[in-house]
Structure formats: C-alpha cells, structure tokens
C-alpha positions in Angstrom: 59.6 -2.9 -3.0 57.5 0.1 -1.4 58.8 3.1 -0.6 56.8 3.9 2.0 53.8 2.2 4.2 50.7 3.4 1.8 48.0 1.6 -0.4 49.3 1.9 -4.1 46.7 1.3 -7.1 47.4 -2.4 -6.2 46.2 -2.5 -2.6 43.2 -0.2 -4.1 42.4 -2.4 -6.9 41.7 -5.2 -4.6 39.5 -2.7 -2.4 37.3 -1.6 -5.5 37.1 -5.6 -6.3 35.8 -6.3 -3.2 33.4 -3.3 -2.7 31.6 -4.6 -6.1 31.3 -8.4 -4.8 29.8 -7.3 -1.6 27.4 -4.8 -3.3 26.3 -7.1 -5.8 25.5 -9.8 -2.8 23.5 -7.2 -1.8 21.9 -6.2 -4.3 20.8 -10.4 -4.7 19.5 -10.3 -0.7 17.8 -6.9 -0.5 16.1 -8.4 -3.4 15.3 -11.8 -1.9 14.0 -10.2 1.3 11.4 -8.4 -0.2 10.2 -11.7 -2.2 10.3 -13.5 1.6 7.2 -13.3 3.7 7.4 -10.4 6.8 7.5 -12.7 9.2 10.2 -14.5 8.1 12.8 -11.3 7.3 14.7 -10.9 10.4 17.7 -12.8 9.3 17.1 -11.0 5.6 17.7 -7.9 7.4 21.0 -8.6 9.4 22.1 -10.1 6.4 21.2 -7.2 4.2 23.1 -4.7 6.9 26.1 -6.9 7.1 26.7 -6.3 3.2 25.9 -2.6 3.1 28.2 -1.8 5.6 30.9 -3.9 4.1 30.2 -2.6 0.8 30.8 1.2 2.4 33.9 0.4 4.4 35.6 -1.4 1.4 34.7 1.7 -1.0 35.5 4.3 1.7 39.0 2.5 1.9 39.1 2.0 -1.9 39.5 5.6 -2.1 42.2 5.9 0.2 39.9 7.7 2.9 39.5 6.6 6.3 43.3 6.0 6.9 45.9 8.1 9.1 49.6 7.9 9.4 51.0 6.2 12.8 54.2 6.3 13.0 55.4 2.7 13.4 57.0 0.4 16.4 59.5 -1.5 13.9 61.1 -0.7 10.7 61.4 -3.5 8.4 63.7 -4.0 5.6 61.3 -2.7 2.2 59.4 -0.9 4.5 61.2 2.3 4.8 58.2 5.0 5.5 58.5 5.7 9.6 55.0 5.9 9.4 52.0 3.2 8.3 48.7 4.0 6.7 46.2 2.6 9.2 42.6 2.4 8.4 40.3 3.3 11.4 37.7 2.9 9.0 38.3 -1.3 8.8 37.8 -1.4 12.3 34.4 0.7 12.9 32.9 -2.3 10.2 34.4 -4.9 12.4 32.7 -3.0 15.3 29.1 -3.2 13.4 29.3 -6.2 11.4 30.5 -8.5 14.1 28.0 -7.5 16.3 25.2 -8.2 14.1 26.6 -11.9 13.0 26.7 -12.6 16.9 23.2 -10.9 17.0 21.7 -13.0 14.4 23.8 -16.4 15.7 22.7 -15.9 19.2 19.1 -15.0 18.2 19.3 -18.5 16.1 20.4 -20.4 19.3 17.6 -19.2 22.0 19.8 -18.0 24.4 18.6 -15.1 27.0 18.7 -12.2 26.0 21.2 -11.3 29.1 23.5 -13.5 27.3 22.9 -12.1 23.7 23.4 -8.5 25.0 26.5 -9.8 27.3 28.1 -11.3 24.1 27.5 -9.0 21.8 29.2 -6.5 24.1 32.3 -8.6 24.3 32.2 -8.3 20.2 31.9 -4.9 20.4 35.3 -4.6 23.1 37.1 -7.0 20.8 36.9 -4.9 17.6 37.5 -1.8 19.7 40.4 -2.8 21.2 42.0 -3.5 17.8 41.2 -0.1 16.4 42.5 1.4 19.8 45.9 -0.9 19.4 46.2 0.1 15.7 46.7 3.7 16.3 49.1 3.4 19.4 52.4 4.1 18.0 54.4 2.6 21.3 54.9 -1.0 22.1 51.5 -0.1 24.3 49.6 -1.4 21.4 50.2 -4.8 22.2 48.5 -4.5 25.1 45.0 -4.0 23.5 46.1 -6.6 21.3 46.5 -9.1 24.3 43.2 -7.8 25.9 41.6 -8.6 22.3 42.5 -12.3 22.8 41.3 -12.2 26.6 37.9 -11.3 25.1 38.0 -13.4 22.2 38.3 -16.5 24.4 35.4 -15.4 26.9 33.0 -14.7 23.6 34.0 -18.7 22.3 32.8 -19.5 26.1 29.7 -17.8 25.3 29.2 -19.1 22.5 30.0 -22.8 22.5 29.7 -23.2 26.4 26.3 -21.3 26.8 24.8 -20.3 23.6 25.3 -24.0 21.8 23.4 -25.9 24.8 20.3 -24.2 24.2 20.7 -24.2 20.4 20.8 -27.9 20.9 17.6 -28.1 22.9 15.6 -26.1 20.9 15.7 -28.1 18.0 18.4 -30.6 16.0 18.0 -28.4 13.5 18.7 -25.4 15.0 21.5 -26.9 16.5 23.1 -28.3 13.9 23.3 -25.0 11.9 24.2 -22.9 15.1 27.5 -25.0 15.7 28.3 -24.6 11.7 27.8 -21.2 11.4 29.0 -20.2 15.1 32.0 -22.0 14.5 32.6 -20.9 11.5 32.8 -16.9 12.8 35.1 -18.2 15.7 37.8 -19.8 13.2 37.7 -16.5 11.4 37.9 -14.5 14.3 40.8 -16.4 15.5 42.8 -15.2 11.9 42.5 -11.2 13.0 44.9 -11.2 15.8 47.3 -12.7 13.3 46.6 -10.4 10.9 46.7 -7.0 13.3 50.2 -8.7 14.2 51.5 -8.5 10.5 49.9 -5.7 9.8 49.1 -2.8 11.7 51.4 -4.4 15.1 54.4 -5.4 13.5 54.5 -3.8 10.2 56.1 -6.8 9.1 53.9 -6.8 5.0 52.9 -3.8 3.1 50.3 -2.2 3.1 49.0 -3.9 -0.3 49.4 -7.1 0.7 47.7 -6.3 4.1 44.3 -5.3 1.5 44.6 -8.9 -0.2 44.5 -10.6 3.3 41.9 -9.0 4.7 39.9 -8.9 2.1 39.9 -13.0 1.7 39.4 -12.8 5.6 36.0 -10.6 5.6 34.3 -12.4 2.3 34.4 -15.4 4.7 33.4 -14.3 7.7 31.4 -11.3 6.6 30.0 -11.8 2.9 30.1 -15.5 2.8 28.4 -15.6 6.1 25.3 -13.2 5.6 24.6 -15.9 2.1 25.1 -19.3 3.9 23.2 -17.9 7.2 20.3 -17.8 4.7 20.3 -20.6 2.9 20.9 -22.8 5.9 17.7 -20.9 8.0 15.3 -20.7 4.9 13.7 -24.0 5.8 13.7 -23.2 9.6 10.3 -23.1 11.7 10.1 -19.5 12.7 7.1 -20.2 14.9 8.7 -22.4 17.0 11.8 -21.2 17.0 9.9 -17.7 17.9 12.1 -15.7 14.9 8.6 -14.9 13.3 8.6 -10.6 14.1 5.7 -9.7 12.7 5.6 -6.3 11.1 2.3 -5.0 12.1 4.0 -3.3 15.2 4.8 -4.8 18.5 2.0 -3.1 20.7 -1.7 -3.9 19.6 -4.6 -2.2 19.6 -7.2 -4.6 21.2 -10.0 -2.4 19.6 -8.3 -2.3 16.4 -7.7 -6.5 16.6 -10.9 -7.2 17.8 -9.9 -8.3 21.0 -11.1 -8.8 24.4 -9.1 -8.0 28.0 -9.0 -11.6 28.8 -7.7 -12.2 32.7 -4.5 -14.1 33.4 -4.5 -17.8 33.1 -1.6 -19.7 33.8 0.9 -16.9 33.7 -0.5 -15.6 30.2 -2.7 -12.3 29.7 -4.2 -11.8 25.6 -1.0 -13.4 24.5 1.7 -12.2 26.9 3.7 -13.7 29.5 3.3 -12.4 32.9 6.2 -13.0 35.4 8.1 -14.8 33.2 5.7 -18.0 33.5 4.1 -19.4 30.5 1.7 -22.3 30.4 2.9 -22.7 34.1 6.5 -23.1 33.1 9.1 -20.3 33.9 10.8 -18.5 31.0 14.5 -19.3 30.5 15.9 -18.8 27.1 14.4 -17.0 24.2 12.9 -20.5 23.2 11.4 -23.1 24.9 13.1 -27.2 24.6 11.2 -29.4 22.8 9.0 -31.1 24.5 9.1 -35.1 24.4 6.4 -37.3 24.1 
C-alpha cells in the first residue's frame, strides 16, 4: 500500500532495468550499422535513434526527473496522495519515437511522401494529446484522451487503407513485412489509451505498477521493433525499393562526377525526374509497381 502517488525504488528499479536493455540494443545496432554498407543504413539509423532516445527517457525517469505533481481527478482507496507523479518526459519519447517507426514503416511501403508527412503528423497529435491530457487535473483530460482515439483510428486508415496498397504493389516482399511490422505498432498503439486510462486518467494503479506496464509496452513497440525492422529488411532490394540514400551528398557536382548536361529525354534530365514523369510514366508513390511480364 503507497502512501502517496510517487515512483518508490520499485517503480525505479524497473526504469534503470529498462534503460540498460535498450542501451545495450543499442550499443549491438550502432555497431551493426557501421559494419552495413552506406547505402543500405537508413533503416540502421531510425533504428539506432529509436533506442537512444528510449534509453534517455527511461534513465531521465529512472531518476525520478522529468515528472510533476497534478493533482488528481479520483482518489482511490491505497492511493491517498491528492496529487500523481506524471511524467511529461514519457510522453516527449512517444512524440519522437513514434514518429520515426511511422517514418521508417511508411518509407518501407512507398507511399507519397504527402502521405508519410500527413501520417506522421497524426503520430505526432496522438502523443501530444496524451501529454496534454496527462497534466489536466479536471475531468477536461478526457477530452484529449477521446481526441487521441479519433486520431489513432485515422492513422490505422493511413496505414492499412493507403500505406498497405502500395506496400503490396511494390513488391510481395515488401508487403508482407509492411503489414507485420505496421500491424504490429497499431496493436501496440491501441494498449496506450488503456494504459493513460489506469494510469495518469483514472489513477486507478500506482505509480510503480504504472513503470512495469509501460515498460513491457515500449520494449514491444519501441525496442523490439527497431531489432525485428532490421532483420526482416536486411535481405530487402534497396535499389528497387529506392531506400539506397547514398552518402556522397544529394546534389552532385557534374564536374566533380565527370558528367555531362545531358537534355531531357522522356521526363528525365542526368538522372532526375522532371515533372514528375519518368520513362514517360507519371510519379505516384515513392516507388514504382512492379512491372509484369
């Protein structure tokens, strides 16, 4: 029985555990990206980013930073503090790392990049409007908390009714992995408005507890994610899925390349689609379908 609605060495314990799993993770892919060929790192570095800042936010909390006292909507019977430790700080790594697994899923699937950005905003409002909810002390709170789950159903609309049709006609491949992986993140996604409601909502465990089951929610859909992303892309066909960013700049130097101004042919200048036409075919996603023979 608590006391009041703080971490103890418990809730922190769990914190420091999960800090050092991440961080180790990362220690694995920083090192694996650097053994992988440029062209082949973008995923690497998502991945790499997704584990730092989960490392930070865990050890930030693990030290019983980050947090403020909001005073709290219902008093529950062990719960007798008036006020509930609420860590902003869990929220601003939702805000980052759930917009750069949407980044790297959508980037995967060859959808526009009108979509991508359009998505990746609605991540952004979803995590936002959780953080903004969590520090409401009036039954007000629950209004973000319904906006959250507007938003969460127009990103699975995104996702599995735009995002998955051109995953699926880019490749089999491709689109096999994008409806694991995307699927995955949605199932995990649905699991935080439950656990906003028990925890910084309703007030209904402690503040220990609410550690333990976030922590086994973010390994899944944060640390577990950023690993499996790479093992199930590592035998992917960058080319032709275009995810090969070279890293000798994006603007060339024609005299430093050896080049020669050649004049548009069929929509394409030294390399470069003009008008959004290319081999006489108009642009529409990131990547082209397969063609059929």
């Amino acid at each position: 029985r608590f006391s009041s609605n703080n971490i103890t060495t418990h809730g922190s314990n769990v914190d420091w555990a999960i800090c050092a799993l991440h961080c180790i993770i990362f220690v694995g892919v920083l090192a694996w990206t650097y053994i992988t060929a440029s062209t082949r790192r973008i995923f690497h570095y998502i991945a790499t980013a997704i584990l730092l800042i989960t490392t930070i936010y865990y050890f930030v909390m693990a030290s019983d930073l980050g947090a403020t006292a909001v005073p709290v909507e219902f008093r529950r019977y062990g719960l007798l503090g008036r006020t509930r430790q609420i860590f902003y700080t869990r929220w601003i790594g939702y805000f980052l790392n759930f917009s750069l697994i949407w980044f790297a899923l959508l980037l995967l699937s060859g959808v526009g990049w009108g979509s991508i950005i359009y998505t990746v905003g609605l991540v952004m409002l979803w995590a936002l409007m959780f953080l903004l909810g969590a520090l409401v002390a009036s039954s007000y709170k629950w209004g973000f908390w319904i906006i959250a789950v507007v938003l969460y159903f127009l990103i699975c609309w995104q996702v599995m009714g735009v995002a998955r049709r051109f995953a699926s006609r880019v490749s089999t491949e491709a689109g096999r992995i994008f409806l694991m992986l995307a699927g995955w993140e949605l199932l995990m996604m649905l699991l935080y408005p439950i656990a906003w409601a028990c925890c910084e909502g309703g007030n209904k465990i402690t503040n220990d507890t609410e550690q333990a089951f976030y922590a086994v929610l973010d390994t899944l859909s944060q640390g577990a994610f950023a690993v499996a992303l790479l093992f199930l892309t590592r035998a992917l066909d960058f080319d032709a899925h275009r995810l090969s960013f070279h890293e000798d700049g994006r603007i060339h130097n024609d005299r430093i390349h050896g080049e020669k101004h050649r004049p548009v042919q069929n929509g394409v200048q030294n390399g470069v689609v003009q008008d959004g036409v290319q081999n006489g075919v108009p642009a529409g996603g990131n990547v082209p379908p397969a063609t059929t023979t």
